[in-house]
VMD Tcl script that draws the C-alpha trace (Angstrom):
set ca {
  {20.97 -16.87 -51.75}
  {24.91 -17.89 -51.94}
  {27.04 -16.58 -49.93}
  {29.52 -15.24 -52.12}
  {27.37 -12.92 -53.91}
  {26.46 -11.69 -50.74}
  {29.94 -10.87 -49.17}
  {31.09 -9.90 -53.04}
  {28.65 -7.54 -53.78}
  {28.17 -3.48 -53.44}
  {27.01 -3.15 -50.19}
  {29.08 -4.11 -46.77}
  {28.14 -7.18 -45.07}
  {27.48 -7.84 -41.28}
  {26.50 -11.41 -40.29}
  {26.23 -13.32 -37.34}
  {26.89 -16.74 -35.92}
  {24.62 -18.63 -33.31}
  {25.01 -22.10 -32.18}
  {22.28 -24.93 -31.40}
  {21.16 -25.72 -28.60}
  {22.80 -29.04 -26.62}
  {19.61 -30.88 -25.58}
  {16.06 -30.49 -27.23}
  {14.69 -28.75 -24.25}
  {16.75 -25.66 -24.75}
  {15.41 -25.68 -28.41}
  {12.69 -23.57 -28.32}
  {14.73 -21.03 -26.22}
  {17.78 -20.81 -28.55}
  {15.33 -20.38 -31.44}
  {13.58 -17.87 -30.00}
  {17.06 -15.72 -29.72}
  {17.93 -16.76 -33.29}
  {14.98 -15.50 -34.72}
  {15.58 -11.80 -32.73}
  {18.82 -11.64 -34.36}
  {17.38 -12.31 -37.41}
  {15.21 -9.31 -36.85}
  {18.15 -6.85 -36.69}
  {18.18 -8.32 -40.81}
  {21.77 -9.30 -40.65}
  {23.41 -10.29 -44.49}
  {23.22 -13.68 -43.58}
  {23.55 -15.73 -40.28}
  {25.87 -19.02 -39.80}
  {24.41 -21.95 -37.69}
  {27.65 -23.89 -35.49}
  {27.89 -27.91 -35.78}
  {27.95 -29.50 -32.25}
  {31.07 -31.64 -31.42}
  {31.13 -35.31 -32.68}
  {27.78 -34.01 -34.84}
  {25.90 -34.13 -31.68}
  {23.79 -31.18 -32.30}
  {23.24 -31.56 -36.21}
  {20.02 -32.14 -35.98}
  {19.00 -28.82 -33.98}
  {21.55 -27.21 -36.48}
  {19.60 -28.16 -39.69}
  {16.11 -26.96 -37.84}
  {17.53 -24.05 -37.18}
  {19.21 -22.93 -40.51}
  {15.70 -24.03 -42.10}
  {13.62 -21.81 -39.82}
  {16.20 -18.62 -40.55}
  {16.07 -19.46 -44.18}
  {11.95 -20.05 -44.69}
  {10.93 -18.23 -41.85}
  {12.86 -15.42 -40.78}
  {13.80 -14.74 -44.47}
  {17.51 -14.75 -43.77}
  {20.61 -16.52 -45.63}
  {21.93 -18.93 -43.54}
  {25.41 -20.71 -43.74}
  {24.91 -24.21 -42.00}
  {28.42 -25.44 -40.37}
  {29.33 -29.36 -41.08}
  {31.85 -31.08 -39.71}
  {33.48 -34.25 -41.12}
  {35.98 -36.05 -38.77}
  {33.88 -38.00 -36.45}
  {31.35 -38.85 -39.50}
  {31.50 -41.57 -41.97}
  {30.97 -40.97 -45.58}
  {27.15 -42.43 -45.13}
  {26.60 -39.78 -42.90}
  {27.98 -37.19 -44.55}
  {25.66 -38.31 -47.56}
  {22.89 -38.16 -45.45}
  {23.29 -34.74 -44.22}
  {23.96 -33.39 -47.58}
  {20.90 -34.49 -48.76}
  {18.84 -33.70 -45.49}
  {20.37 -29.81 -46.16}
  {19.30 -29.92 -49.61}
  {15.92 -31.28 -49.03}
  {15.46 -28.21 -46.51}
  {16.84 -25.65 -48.94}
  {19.60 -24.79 -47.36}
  {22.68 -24.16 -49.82}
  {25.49 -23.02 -48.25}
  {27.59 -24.83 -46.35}
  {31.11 -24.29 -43.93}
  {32.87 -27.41 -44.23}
  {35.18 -28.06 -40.86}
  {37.27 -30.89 -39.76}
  {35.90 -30.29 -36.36}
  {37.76 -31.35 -33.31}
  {39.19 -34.96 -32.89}
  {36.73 -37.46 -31.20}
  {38.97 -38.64 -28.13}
  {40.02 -41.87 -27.85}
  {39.03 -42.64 -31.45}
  {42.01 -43.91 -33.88}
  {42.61 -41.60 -36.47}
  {43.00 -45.11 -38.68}
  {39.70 -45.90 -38.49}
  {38.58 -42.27 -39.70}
  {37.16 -41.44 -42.90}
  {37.85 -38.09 -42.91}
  {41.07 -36.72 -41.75}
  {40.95 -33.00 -43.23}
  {38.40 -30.41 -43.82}
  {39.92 -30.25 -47.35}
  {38.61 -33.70 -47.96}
  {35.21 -32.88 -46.55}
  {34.95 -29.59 -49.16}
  {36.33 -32.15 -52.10}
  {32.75 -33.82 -51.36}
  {30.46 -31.62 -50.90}
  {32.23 -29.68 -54.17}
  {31.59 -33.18 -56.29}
  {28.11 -34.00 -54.79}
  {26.74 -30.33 -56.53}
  {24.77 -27.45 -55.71}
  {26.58 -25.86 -52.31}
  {28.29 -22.61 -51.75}
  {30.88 -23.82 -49.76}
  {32.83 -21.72 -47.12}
  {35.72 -22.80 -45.27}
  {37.54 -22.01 -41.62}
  {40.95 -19.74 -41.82}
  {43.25 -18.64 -38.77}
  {44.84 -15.71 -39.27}
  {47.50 -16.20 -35.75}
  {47.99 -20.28 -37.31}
  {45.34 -23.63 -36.02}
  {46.89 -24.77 -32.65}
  {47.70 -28.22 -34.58}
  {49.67 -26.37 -37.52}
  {53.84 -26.53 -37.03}
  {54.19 -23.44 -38.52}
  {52.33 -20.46 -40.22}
  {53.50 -22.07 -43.79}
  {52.20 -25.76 -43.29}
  {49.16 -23.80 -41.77}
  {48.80 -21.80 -45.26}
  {49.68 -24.69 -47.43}
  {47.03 -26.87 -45.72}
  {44.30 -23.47 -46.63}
  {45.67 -23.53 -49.97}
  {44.60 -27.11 -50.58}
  {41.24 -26.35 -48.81}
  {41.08 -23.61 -51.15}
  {42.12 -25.89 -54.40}
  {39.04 -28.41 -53.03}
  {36.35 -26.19 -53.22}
  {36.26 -23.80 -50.89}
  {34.89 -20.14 -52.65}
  {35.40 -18.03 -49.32}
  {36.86 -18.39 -45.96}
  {35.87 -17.39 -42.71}
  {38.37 -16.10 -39.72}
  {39.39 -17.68 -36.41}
  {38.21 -14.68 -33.64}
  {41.28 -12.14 -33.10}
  {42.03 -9.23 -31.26}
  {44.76 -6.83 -33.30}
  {43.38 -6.31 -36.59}
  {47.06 -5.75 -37.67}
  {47.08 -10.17 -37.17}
  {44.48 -10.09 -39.68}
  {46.16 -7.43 -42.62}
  {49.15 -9.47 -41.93}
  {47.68 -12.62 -42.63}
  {45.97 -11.84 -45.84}
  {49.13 -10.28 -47.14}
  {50.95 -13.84 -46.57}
  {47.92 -15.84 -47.71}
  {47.57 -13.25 -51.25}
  {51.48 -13.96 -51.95}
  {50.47 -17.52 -51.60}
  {48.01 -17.70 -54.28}
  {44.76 -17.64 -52.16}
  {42.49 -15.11 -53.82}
  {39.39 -16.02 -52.53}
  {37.21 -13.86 -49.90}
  {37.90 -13.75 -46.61}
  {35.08 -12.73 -44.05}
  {36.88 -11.75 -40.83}
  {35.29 -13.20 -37.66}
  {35.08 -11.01 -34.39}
  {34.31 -11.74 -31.03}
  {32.43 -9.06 -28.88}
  {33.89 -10.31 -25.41}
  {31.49 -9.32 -22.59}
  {32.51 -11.61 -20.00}
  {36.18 -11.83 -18.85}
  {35.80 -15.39 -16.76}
  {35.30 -16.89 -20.63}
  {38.79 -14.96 -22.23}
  {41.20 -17.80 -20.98}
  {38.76 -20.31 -22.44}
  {37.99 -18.69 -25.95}
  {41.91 -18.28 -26.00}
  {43.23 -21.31 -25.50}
  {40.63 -23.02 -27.86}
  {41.53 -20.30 -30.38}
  {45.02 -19.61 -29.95}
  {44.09 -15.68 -29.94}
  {46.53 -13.55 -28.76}
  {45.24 -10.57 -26.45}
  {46.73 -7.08 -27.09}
  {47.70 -5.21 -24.18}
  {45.19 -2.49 -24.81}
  {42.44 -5.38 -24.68}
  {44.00 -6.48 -21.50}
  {44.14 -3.08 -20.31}
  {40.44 -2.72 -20.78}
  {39.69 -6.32 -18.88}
  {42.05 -5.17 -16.02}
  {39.70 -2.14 -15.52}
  {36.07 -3.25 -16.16}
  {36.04 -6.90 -15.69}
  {35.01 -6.85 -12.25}
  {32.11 -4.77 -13.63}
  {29.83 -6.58 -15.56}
  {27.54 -3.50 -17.39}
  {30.93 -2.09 -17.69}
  {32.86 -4.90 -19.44}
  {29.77 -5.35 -22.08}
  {30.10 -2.29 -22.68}
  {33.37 -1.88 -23.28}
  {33.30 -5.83 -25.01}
  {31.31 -3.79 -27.79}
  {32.98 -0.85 -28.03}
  {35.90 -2.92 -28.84}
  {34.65 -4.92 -30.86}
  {32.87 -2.24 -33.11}
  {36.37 -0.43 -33.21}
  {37.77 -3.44 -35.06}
  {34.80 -4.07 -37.17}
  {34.84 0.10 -38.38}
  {38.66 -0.20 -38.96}
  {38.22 -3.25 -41.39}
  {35.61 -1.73 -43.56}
  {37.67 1.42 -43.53}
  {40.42 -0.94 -44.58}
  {38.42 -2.54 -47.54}
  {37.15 -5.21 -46.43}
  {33.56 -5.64 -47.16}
  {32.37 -8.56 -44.75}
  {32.53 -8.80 -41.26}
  {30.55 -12.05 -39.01}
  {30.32 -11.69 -35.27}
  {30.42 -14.46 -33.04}
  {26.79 -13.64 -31.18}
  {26.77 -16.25 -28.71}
  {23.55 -16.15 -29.20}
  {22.94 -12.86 -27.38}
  {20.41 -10.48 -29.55}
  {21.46 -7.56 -27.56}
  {24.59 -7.68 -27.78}
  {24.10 -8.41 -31.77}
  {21.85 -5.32 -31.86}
  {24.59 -2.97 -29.78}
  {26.93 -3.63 -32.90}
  {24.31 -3.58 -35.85}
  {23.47 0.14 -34.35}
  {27.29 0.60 -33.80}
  {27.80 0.41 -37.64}
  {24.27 1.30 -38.60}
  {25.71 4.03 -41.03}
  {28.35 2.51 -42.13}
  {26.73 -0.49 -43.99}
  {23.46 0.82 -44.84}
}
mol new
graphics top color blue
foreach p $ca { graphics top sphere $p radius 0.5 }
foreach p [lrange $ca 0 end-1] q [lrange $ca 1 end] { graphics top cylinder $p $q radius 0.2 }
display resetview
């Protein structure tokens, strides 16, 4: 099923993200707590793309074995800078052969040390021009409603969306944040700009304080003072920080449906219980 009639139709939308695993003998592990997520019957579940394609293998396997065996959508990440056109080829046609239609096309992070001259792809917006002309994908692609680290400003950051957009892209999923009020700003700006596709806002559950500075610098996500407030009291606690992670993060998620927007993906990290906490969280609400 395409994504965009999922996140378009009636009925909110709660999705989840998991990632591969890095070496083949945490595969059986990682699928293991893919396929319990897939239990809680999420709207559809997004599969990550390891760095410099490293894990694309595992990330294929695993968006097959949501799709044919769990019975769940799933949105397979692909990243284009460190890959060559052949490559690219290949793994459009490896995702087709496996059934999997619907794709989030990335840049992905720079390889270092490698010459952006010798690249074939320099832009996600490229990447989604391809997949767009070789046929038969619902293609997503990556927004960031507080600006990508590499942008100058929030205008060249919206202008280079736009021509994502213009390529291809039929919805867009969120950088994590942590003030909702980022987000309702941000699709005010993009709106005035032209960009009327969906956008599926992308939350973060965070459960463990030691990995804040970390998601933060790689995001650029800005932490409210009520968030730090929360982290200042409970961090030193771990039950009490998860708990708190999801309470948090379920506020956000029952303030954007009661704001109108109709699809929400968590960033799972793989953790089923802390996928099931929210499900139950908003168990009402999207029913």
């Amino acid at each position: 099923m395409k994504i965009i009639d999922i996140i378009t139709g009636d009925k909110p939308s709660l999705s989840f993200e998991v990632f591969p695993p890095k070496t083949s003998d945490a595969f059986d592990s990682v699928k293991t707590a893919t396929e319990e997520i897939a239990l809680l019957s999420p709207s559809y579940m997004s599969v990550t793309y390891g760095a410099g394609g490293g894990t694309s293998e595992f990330t294929v396997n695993i968006a097959e074995n949501l799709e044919k065996k769990c019975g769940v959508p799933a949105l397979a990440h692909l990243s284009c800078v460190s890959s060559t056109k052949d490559e690219i080829k290949t793994q459009l046609d490896t995702l087709k052969a496996k059934g999997i239609e619907n794709i989030l096309a990335l840049r992905g992070d720079m390889p270092e040390g490698m010459s952006k001259e010798h690249l074939d792809y320099h832009y996600a917006s490229e990447l989604t021009r391809e997949i767009k002309a070789y046929g038969g994908f619902c293609i997503g692609a990556a927004c960031y409603p507080e600006s990508h680290p590499e942008s100058e400003t929030s205008f060249d950051d919206i202008r280079y969306l736009k021509e994502k957009v213009q390529a291809g892209a039929e919805f867009l999923v969120t950088q994590m944040f942590f003030d909702n009020d980022i987000l309702y700003n941000f699709m005010y700006r993009i709106r005035e700009a032209g960009i009327d596709v969906p956008v599926v806002p992308g939350i973060m559950p965070v459960t463990n304080p030691k990995s804040i500075k970390r998601i933060c610098r790689i995001s650029g996500s800005a932490l409210p003072q009520r968030f730090c407030r929360i982290v200042d009291k409970y961090g030193d606690n771990p039950e009490q920080m998860k708990q708190a992670g999801i309470a948090y993060a379920t506020q956000q998620i029952i303030d954007l449906y009661a704001n109108g927007i109709n699809a929400v993906h968590v960033y799972s990290m793989n953790k089923p219980d802390i996928a099931k906490a929210i499900k139950d969280n908003v168990s009402a609400i999207i029913k």
